[in-house]
N, C-alpha and C positions, 0 to 999 in steps of 0.2 A: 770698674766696679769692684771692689773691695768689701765685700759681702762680711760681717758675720751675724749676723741674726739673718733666721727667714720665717717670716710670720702668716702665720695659716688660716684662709679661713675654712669650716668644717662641710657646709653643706652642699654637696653637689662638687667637694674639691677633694677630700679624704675620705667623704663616705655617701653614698647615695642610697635613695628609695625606694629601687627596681623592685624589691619583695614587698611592697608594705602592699597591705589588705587593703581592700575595694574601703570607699567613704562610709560606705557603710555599715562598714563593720567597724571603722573608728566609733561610727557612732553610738553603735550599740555596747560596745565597751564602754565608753567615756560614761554613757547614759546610764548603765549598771553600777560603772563606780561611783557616782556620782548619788544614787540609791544608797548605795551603802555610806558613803559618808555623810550625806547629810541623816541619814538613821543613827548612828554612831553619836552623832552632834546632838539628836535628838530636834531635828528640824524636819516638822512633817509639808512638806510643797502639795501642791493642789496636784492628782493624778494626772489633770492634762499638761503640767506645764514639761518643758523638755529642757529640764535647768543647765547641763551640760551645753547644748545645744545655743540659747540663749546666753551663754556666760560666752563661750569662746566666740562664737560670731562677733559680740564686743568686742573681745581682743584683737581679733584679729584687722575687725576696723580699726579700731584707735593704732595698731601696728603700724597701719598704710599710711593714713592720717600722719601720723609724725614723722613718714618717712618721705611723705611728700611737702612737710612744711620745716618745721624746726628740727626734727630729727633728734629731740629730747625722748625719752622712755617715759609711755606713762605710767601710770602705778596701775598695772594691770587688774588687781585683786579690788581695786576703788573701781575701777570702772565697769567690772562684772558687778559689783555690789548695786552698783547705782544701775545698773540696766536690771538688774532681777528684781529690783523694788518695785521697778516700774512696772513688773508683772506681779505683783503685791507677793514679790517673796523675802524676807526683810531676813538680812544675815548682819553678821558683824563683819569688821574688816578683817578680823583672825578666820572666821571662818569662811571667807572671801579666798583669801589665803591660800585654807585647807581644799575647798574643792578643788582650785585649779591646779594644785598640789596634787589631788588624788586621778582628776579627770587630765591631767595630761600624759596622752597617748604618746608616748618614744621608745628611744630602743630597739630592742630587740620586737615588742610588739609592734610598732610603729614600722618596722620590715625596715632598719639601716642596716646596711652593711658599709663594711670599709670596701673600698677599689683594695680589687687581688693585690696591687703594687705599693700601697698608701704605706704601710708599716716596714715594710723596707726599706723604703726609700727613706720616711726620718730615720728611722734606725742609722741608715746609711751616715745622712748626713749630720747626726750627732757624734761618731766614728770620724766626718771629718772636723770634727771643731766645732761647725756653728751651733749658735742658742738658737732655739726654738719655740714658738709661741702659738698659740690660738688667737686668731683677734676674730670674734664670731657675732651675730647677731641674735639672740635668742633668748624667748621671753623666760625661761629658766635659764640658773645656772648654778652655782651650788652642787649639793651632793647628787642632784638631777642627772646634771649635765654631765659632771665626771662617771657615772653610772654608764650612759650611754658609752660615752668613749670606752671605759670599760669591756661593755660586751661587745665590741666591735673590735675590738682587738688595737684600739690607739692609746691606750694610757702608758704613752711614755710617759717619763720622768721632764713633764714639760717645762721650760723655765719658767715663762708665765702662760696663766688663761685668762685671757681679756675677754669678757662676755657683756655683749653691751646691758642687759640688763642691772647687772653689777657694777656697771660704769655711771650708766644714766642717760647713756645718747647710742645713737642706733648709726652705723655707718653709712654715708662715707663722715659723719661728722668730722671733726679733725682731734675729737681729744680724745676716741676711744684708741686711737694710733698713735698719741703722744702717752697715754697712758703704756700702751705695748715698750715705746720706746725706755719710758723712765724705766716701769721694770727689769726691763732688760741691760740697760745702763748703756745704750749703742744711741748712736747720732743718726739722723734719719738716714744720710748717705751711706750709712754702712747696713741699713736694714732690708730685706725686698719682701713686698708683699706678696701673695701665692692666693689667687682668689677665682671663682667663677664669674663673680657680677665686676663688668666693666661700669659701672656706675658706683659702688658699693665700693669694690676691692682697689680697683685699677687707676681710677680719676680720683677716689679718696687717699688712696696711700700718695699719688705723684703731686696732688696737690701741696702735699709737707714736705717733698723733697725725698718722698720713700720709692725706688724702683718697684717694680709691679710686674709679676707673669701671672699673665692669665691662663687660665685653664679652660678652652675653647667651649662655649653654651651660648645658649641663646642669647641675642646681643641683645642688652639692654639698656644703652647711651648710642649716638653717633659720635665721631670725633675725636674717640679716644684711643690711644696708638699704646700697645704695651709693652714694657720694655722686653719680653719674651711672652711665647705663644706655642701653649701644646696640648696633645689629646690625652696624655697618658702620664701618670704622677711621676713616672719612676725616667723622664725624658729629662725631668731636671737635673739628676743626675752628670749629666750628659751634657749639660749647658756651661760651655768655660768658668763665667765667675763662681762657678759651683763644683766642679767638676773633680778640684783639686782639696787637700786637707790643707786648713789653715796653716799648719806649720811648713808646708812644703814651700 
């Protein structure tokens, strides 16, 4: 194994949830901003409707939906549009947009934190050579998404961020990983995927020929064997094809 790239995915692998606030208090956030922007827009909703509420609940269907059939992204901001009409609230597609722009809960609010180990360890292995990547699933990405990494203390100098939203397909598809690969300008043999989901991470990257450690969670496939297996970020270190600086 002749590693130089190692491509990451974010959630539950570099930073987890463990603080984030009870459901409902996302809600009552999202539902406040969501107040405010549509006031801002000049879009007055019926008092009982719970526009936050109703827009992401879409999403978050259509998310599973494509990840259980084609694994295409859909255009998130059309489908909240078309589900709020149907509670006679009529937006445009820009301001479709703007609320789930305004009403999505991340970050720092959203309680991520990096794993105590996460940022040393790339650190580390940027210090030995390799390129390094995000290949992630998430319905933002943009100045969103670097944002978050931000206040969690991971915005290294990444080579690339592959975020399926910005791609157009949701993993394990196979081109949000051929996408990781062009930018990075590495052959799949030479790349290894670093992921939670053995469905997502592990059987999508090995499918193209990309090795794959997974980061032990709840299983989510049968039959899929990873080419490494740990509890703790900072173990890969520690793993042979890793272990050593490319030049040595």
């Amino acid at each position: 194994m002749g590693f130089r790239a190692v491509l990451f995915d974010v959630g539950d692998t570099l930073w987890h949830s463990a603080e984030a606030p009870p459901p409902a208090e996302f809600r009552r956030l999202a539902s406040m901003r969501a107040k405010q922007y549509l006031a801002g827009a000049n879009v007055a909703p019926r008092d009982d409707l719970d526009v936050s509420r109703i827009a992401w609940d879409a999403v978050e269907l259509a998310m599973q939906r494509a990840r259980q059939t084609d694994r295409v992204e859909p255009d998130y901001a059309e489908v909240a549009r078309n589900t709020l009409a149907e509670s006679g609230l009529s937006l445009s597609h820009q301001h479709a947009v703007g609320l789930l722009d305004a009403t999505y809960v991340s970050g720092v609010d959203g309680g991520k934190a990096a794993y105590a180990d996460a940022r040393t360890t790339l650190d580390t292995l940027r210090l030995r050579g390799f390129k390094l990547a995000i290949v992630s699933n998430r319905a933002f990405g943009g100045h969103r998404f670097r944002d978050d990494l931000r206040a969690a203390g991971l915005n290294i100098d990444w080579d690339a961020t592959i975020v399926s939203v910005e791609v157009g397909c949701l993993k394990p598809h196979p081109e949000i990983f051929r996408c990781a690969l062009a930018a990075l300008d590495v052959p799949a043999h030479q790349a290894l995927m670093v992921g939670n989901s053995l469905a997502e991470d592990i059987a999508g990257a090995q499918a193209l020929g990309i090795s794959a450690a997974w980061k032990r969670f709840n299983p989510d496939a049968e039959g899929v064997r990873p080419d490494f297996t740990f509890d703790e970020v900072s173990e890969l270190l520690d793993w042979p094809p890793l272990e050593k600086a490319l030049d040595d």
